[in-house]
N, C-alpha and C positions, 0 to 999 in steps of 0.2 A: 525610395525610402525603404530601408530594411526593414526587419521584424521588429527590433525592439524598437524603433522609432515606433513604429503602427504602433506596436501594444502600447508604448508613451501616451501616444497621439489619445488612443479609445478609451483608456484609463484618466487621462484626464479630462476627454468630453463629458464623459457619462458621471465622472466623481465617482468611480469604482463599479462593482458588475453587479449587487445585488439590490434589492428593497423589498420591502415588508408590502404583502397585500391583503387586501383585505376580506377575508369568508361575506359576510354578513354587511351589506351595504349599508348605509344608517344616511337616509334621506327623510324620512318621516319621523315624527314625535314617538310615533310608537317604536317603529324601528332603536330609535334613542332609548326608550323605554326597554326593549327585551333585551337588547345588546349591554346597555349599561346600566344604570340605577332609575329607578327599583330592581326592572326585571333580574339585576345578574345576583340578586341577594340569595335565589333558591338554588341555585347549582351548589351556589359559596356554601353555605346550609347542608346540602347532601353530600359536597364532598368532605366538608366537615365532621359530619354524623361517618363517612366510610370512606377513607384517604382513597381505596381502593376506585372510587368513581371517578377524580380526578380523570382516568383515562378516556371516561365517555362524556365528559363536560366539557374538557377543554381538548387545545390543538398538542397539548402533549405528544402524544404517541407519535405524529410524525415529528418531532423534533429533534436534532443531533447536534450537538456541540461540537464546531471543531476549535480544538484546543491548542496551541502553542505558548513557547516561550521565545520562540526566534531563534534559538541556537544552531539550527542544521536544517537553514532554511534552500532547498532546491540543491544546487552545486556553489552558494556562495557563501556557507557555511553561519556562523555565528554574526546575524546581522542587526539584532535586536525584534522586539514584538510587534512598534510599527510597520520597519520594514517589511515585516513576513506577512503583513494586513494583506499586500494582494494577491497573495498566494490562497491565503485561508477565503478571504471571499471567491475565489477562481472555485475552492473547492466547493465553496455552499453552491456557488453557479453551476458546476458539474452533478450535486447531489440531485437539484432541483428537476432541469436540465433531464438528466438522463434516467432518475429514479423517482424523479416527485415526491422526496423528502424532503423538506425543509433545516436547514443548517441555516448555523448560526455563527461566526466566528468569533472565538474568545482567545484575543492575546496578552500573555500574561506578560508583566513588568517584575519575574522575580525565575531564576534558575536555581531555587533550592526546592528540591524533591521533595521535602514535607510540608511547603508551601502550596508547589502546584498541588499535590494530593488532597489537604487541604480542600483548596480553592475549588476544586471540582468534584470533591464530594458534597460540598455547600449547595451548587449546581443542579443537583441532583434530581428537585422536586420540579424541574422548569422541563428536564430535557427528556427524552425518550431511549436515547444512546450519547457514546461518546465516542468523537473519534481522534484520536492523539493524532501529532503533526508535525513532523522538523524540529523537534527531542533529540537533542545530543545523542550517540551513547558514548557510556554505557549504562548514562543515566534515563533513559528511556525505556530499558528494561523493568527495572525498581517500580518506576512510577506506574508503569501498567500494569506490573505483575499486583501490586497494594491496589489498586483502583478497581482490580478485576476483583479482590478477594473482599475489597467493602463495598461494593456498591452493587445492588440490586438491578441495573438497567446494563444493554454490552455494553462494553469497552474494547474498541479496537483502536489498533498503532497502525498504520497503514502503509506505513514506511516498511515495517516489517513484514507483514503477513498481505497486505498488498501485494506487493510486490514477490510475493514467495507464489503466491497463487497462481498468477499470470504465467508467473515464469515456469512452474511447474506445465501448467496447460501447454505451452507453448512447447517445451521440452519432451513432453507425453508425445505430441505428433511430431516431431522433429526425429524422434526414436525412431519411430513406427517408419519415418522415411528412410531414414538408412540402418534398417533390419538390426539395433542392437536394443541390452535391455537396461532397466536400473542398474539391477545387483551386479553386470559385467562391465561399466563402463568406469571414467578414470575423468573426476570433473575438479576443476580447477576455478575455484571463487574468488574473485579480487576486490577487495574491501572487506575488512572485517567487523563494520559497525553496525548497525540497525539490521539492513536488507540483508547484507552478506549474510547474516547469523540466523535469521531466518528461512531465505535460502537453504541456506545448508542443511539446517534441522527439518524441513520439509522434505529435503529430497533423502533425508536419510530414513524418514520414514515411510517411503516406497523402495525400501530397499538398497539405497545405495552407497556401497562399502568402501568406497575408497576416494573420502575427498580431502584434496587440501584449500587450505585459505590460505589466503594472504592479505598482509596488509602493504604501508607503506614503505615497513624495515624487509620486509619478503614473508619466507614462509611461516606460518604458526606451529612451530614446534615444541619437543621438549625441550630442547637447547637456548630458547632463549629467557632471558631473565629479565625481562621489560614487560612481560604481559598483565594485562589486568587481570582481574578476578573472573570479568564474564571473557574472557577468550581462553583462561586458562580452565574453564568450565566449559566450552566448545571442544580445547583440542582432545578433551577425553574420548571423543567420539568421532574424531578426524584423524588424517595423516597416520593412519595403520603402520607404515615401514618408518615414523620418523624421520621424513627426510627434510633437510634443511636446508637453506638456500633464499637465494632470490625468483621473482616470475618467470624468467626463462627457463630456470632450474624446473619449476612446477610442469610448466606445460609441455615438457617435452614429453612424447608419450602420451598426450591425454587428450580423450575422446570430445570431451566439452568444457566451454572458456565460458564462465560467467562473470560478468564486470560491470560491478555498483561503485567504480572509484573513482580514479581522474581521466582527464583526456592524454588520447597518443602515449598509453604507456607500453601497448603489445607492439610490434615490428612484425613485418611480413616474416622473417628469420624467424619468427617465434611461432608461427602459425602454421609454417611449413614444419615445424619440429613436434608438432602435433599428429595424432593418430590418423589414418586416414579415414574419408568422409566427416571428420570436426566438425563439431556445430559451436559456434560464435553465437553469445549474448552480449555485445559488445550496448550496455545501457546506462554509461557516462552521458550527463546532460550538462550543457548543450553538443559539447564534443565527446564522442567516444572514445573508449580506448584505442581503439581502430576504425578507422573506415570501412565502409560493406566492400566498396571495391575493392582495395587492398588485402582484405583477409579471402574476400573471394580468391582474387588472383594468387594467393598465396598458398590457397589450396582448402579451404575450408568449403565447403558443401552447402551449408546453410549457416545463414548468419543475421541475428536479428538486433534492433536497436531502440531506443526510447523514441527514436525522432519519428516524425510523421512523413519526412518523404524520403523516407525507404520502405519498401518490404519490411512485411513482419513487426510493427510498432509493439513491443512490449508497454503498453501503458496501464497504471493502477484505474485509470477509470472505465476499464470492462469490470472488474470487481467492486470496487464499494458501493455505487449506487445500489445495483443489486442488491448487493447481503444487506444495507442496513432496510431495504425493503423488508425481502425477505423478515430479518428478524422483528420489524415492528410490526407488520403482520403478524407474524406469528404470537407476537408478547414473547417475545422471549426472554431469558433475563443475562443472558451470556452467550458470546460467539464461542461454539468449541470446533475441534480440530478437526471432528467429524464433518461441520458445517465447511470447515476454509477448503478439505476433501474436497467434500460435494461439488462448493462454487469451481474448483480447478478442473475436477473429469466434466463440469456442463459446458465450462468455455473450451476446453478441448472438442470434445463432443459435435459440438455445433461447427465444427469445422467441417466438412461432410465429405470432403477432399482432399486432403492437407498434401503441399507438394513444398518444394525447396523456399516458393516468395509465396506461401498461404500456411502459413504454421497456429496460425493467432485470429482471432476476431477482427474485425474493421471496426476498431475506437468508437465510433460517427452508428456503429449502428444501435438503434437505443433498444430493437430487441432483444439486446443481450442482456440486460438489465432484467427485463421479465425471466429468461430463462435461470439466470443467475438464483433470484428472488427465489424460484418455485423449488428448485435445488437444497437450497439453504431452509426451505419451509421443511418441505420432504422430513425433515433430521430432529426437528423439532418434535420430540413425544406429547 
């Protein structure tokens, strides 16, 4: 039986991966009594008289929304908000799991942005954070950038800033292995949607001056007259020489291959036409753009991937368990950039070794989550 069968198979023993449990047992009359009426009239009462006490009455503070519409759900893209249910429960199981937050999944039945905004700023008074989830772009910019500016608890997209994190960690000792730096290197991003964009805009703020993207037409330049609004808002800050072209075009020359797109799109020809020592984030799911093997063999030095049996797993769940710790601890009231910093140099950091197959965390270890947490505290004034 392969994998998706198994996951078939456990998915429909169990009727999905999460349930509700419960603090406060309620076996005795009195029990009944503190827990629910009369006793719960005095909490209701004080947080009445000072909305502010909400936090110390109820299970609020640890609680996170994860949010969808199903549109850019995993690599099967636009599948609706049922379908995307086992994704969003896998993630509360991950929050739970590895950070002892509690999540909740909410999927929505509507892909208009004033809707979802809307709808989860309604949310508001229940949760402790929010975390966005398999959001089209480039409407998943919109919706988080309004949700960050009206709502008092964080909001994070994890699609984006997930994954920019990780990858930056990863990228940080992957340097350090083959002795080059940010501001000298020549990276080349493949997808130009959520991650890619994120991606990029992170790594440009440690410095680094010469990246192209691409999407599925090729490179993101001034030349073409297809692009939307948020890519022709990225290339202001990409593709310095202008140059144009399709992926082979990009990587020739270039020190590092980042890829949030489809499967088998690089060719070992394309990898050998890369700089020497190349570092491969080949992080297509379930198939990469290339295989470890073949880009090894093709001359790439280190090379890492989404999947779990290779080297070097880039996966989003070293970072959010952590941060939304972190920041419910803290009471924060907004993830900032300062914070997604922090979480990337601790997951780096805790590498203590970093060599060509150890660039990244082991997913599976859940103290990364506390290192993560105290990082993300740290930044909090």
């Amino acid at each position: 039986m392969d994998i998706y069968q198994q996951s078939l198979k456990l998915h429909k023993k169990n009727r999905g991966k999460i349930a509700l449990a419960v603090k406060t047992p309620i076996v005795t009359r009195e029990d009944l009594s503190l827990s629910y009426t009369p006793g719960v009239a005095e909490p209701c009462r004080e947080i009445a008289k000072d909305v502010e006490k909400v936090w110390d009455y109820t299970s609020r503070r640890n609680w996170v929304a994860v949010v969808t519409d199903g549109t850019a759900v995993l690599g099967l893209g636009d599948i609706g908000p049922e379908a995307g249910l086992p994704v969003m429960e896998g993630k509360a199981a991950l929050f739970k799991e590895f950070g002892n937050v509690d999540a909740f999944p909410i999927c929505l039945r509507t892909k208009n942005p004033d809707e979802i905004v809307a709808i989860v700023k309604a949310l508001e008074p229940s949760f402790g954070g929010i975390n966005l989830e398999d959001i089209s772009a480039p409407r998943c910019f919109e919706i988080e950038e309004r949700l960050k500016a009206e709502m008092n608890i964080p909001v994070f997209h994890d699609d984006q800033h997930g994954t920019a994190i990780v990858v930056l960690a990863g990228l940080t000792n992957a340097l350090k292995i083959v002795g080059k730096k940010f501001e000298k290197i020549k990276v080349v991003v493949s997808g130009a949607g959520a991650a890619g964009t994120a991606i990029t805009k992170i790594l440009l703020s440690q410095g680094v001056k010469n990246i192209l993207l691409t999407d599925s037409k090729g490179i993101i330049s001034g030349d073409r007259k297809d692009l939307n609004e948020a890519k022709k808002k990225i290339l202001e800050k990409t593709n310095p020489e202008n140059i144009s072209g399709t992926l082979p075009d990009a990587l020739r020359g270039a020190d590092v291959f980042i890829g949030v797109s489809a499967p088998n799109i690089v060719t070992a020809e394309m990898i050998s036409s890369m700089a020497k020592d190349s570092i491969v984030f080949a992080m297509a799911n379930p198939a990469p753009e290339i295989m470890p093997d073949i880009a090894k063999s093709a001359g790439a030095r280190i090379v890492a991937t989404g999947r779990s049996d290779f080297p070097n797993q880039v996966n989003n769940v070293l970072v959010f368990p952590g941060l939304f710790r972190g920041v419910l601890d803290a009471k924060a009231k907004s993830i900032t950039e300062e914070m997604k910093l922090a979480a990337a140099r601790a997951l780096a950091d805790y590498v203590t070794n970093p060599n060509e197959e150890n660039i990244i965390p082991n997913p599976l270890d859940k103290n990364v989550a506390r290192v993560v947490a105290e990082a993300v505290k740290g930044c909090v004034k």
